[in-house]
C-alpha positions in Angstrom: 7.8 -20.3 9.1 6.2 -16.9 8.1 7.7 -17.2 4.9 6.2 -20.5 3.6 3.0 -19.2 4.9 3.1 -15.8 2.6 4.5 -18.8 0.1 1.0 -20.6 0.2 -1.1 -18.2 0.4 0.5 -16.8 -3.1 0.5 -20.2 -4.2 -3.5 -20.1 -3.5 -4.1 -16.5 -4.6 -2.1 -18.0 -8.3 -4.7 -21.0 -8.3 -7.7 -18.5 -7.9 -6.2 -16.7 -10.6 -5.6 -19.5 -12.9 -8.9 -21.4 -12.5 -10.6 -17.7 -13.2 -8.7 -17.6 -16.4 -9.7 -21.3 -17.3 -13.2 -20.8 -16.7 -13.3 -17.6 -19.2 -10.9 -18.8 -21.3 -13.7 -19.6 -24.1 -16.3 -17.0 -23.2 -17.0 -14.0 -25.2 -15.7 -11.1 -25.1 -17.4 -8.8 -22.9 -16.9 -11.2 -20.0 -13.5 -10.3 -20.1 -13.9 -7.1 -17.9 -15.8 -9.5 -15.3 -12.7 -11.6 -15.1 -10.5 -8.6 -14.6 -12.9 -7.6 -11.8 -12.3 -11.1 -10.4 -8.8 -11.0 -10.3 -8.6 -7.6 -9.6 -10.9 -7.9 -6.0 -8.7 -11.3 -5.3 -5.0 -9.2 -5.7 -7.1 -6.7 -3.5 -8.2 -8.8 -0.6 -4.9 -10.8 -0.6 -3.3 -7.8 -0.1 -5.7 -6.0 2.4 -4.7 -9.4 4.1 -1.0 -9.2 4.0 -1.2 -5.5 5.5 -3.2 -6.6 8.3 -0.9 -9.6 8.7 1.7 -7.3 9.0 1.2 -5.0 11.5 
């Protein structure tokens, strides 16, 4: 049961990722260090998350 939870909420963090990437896909250059910041803050709070869970 744990497992297909940590399996969903990857599965969700990989959507947020994706639809970031969509959404810059076509933008300009310089908005691509926003995006990293995006992703970066959602790989960070997913796993603030899972070492909370954890304990």
């Amino acid at each position: 049961m744990i497992d297909q939870e940590s399996d969903d909420s990857d599965a969700k963090l990989v959507e947020e990722i994706i639809l970031i990437q969509r959404n810059y896909y076509f933008e300009k250059r310089n908005v691509k260090t926003e995006r990293q910041r995006k992703i970066r803050e959602l790989i960070e709070k997913a796993s603030k998350a899972e070492a909370t869970d954890g304990n």
